[in-house]
N, C-alpha and C positions, 0 to 999 in steps of 0.2 A: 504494500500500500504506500506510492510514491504522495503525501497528503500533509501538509501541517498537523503538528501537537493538537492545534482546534479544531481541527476537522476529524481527528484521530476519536478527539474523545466525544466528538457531535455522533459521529460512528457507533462507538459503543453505546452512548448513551438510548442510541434512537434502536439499537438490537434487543437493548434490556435495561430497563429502567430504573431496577433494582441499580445502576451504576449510577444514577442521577447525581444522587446525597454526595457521594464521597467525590466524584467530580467534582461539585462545586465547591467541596472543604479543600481538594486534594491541588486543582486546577487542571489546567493539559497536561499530557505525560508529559516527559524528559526531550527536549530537541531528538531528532535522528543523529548519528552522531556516524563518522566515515566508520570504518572499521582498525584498529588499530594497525599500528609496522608488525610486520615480521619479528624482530626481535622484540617486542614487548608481549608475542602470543608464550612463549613458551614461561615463563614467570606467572603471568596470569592462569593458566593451565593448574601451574602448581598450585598457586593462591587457592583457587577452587578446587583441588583436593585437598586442603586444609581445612576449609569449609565444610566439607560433607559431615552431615549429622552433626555439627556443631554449634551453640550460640553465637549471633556474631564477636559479643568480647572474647568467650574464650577462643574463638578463634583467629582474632586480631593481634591477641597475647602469643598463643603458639607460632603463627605464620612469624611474628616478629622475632622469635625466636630462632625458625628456617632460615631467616635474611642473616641474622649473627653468625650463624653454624658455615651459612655461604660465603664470611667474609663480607656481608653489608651488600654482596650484590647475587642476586637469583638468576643461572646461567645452567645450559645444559653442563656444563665443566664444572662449577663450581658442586652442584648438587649429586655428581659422579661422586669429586671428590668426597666428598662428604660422606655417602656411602649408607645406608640403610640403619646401621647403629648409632650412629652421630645424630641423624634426622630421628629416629624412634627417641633419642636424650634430650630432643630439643621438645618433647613432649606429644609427638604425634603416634598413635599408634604403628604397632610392626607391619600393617595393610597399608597403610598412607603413607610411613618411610619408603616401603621398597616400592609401591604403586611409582611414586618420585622419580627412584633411579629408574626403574622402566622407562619410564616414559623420557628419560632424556638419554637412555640407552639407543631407545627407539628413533629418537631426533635425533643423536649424533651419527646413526648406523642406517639413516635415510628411511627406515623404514615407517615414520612418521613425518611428514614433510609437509611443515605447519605452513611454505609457502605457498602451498597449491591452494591452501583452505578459502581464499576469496575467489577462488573459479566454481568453488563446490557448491553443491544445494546444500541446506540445513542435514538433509537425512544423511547425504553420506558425511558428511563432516561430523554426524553424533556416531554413524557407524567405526570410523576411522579413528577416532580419539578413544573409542571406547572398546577397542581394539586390545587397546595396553591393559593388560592384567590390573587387577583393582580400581578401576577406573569406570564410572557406570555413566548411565544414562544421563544421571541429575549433572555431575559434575559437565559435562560435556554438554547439557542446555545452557546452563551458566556462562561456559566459555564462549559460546553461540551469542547472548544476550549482553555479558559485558565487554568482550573482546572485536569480537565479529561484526556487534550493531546489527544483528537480524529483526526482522521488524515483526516476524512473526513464531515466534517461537511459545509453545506452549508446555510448560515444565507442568506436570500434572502429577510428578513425584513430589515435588516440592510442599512441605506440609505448611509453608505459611501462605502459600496461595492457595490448596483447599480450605484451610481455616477462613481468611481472608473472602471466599468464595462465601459459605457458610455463612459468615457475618453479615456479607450483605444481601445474603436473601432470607433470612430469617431463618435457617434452617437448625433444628433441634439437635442433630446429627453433622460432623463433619460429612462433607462430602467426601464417595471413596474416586479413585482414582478413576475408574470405570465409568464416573458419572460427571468427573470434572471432561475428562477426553469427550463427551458427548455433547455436552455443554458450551465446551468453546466453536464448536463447529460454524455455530450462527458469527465468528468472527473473525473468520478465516483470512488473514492480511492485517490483524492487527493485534495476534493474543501477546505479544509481547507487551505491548499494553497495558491489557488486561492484565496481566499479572501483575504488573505493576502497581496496577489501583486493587487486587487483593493484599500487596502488601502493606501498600497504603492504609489501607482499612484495619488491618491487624496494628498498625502503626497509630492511628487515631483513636482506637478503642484501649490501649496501652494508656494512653495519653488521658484520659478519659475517666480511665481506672483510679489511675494515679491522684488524678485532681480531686477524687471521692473525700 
């Protein structure tokens, strides 16, 4: 969906109205943004295996731990160096240390070749990163979303966008995944979005919480 922020979210709103509210607390999504360099995909890659299953502090704290372990900078070489015991000390589990070296195993040894990733569609680019041992779907929507700049991506693993979903349709029940993937169909070109304003909404009822 080549469209303005405001036209983005006149889009959603006019699909499902339930988006109204937080649109107008939340505003337009985020500018479209190009997709990042070549050498800032592989750091970020890692970043979001850092992430998976974790709150964002703790895992702001650990990742900053990863950048120390690297020498202050995130490199397919410095994270070799490093090496799966180094990274497991700096507080990541022994799945997401060695997930790490894989995958820059992977990138030094061609057989992940994060330069092609702006020629690719969405699918094969989750297929190809998710390729690397330890490394799932979630992570590799992420890298889609914050690296790539896809404008439609729909992470329907991601449990603060079905919560977020939940909240703003009134629902008693999170929704399960089954039902988010059916759901965003009606916004096909813009769920990247949408996710966004589910986070949003987990974001303002936090907020909300707090003021009680």
């Amino acid at each position: 969906m080549n469209s303005t922020p405001a036209e983005v979210a006149a889009f959603i709103a006019k699909r499902d109205r339930a988006f109204r509210p937080i649109i107008a607390l939340a505003g337009p999504p985020p500018l479209r943004r190009r997709a990042e360099s070549v050498d800032n995909r592989f750091p970020s890659l890692v970043r979001s295996i850092t992430h998976q299953l974790l709150a964002t502090s703790a895992a702001t704290t650990i990742h900053g731990r990863v950048v120390d372990v690297c020498g202050g900078t995130v490199t397919v070489h410095t994270i070799i160096e490093a090496g799966p015991e180094r990274l497991h000390g700096a507080g990541l589990n022994r799945t997401k240390a060695q997930a790490m070296v894989d995958l820059a195993n992977d990138v030094r040894d061609n057989r992940l070749q994060l330069a092609k990733h702006g020629r690719m569609s969405d699918d094969d680019i989750v297929r190809d990163v998710a390729s690397v041992r330890g490394i799932g779907p979630w992570t590799a929507q992420m890298y889609l979303i914050s690296t790539m700049a896809r404008p439609d991506v729909w992470p329907i693993g991601d449990y603060g966008v079905r919560v977020g979903w939940s909240l703003l349709h009134g629902l008693d029940e999170t929704i399960s995944e089954a039902g988010l993937r059916e759901a965003g169909e009606r916004f096909v070109g813009a769920r990247t979005a949408v996710a966004w304003y589910c986070w949003e909404a987990v974001h303002f009822a936090k907020v909300a919480k707090a003021a009680k």
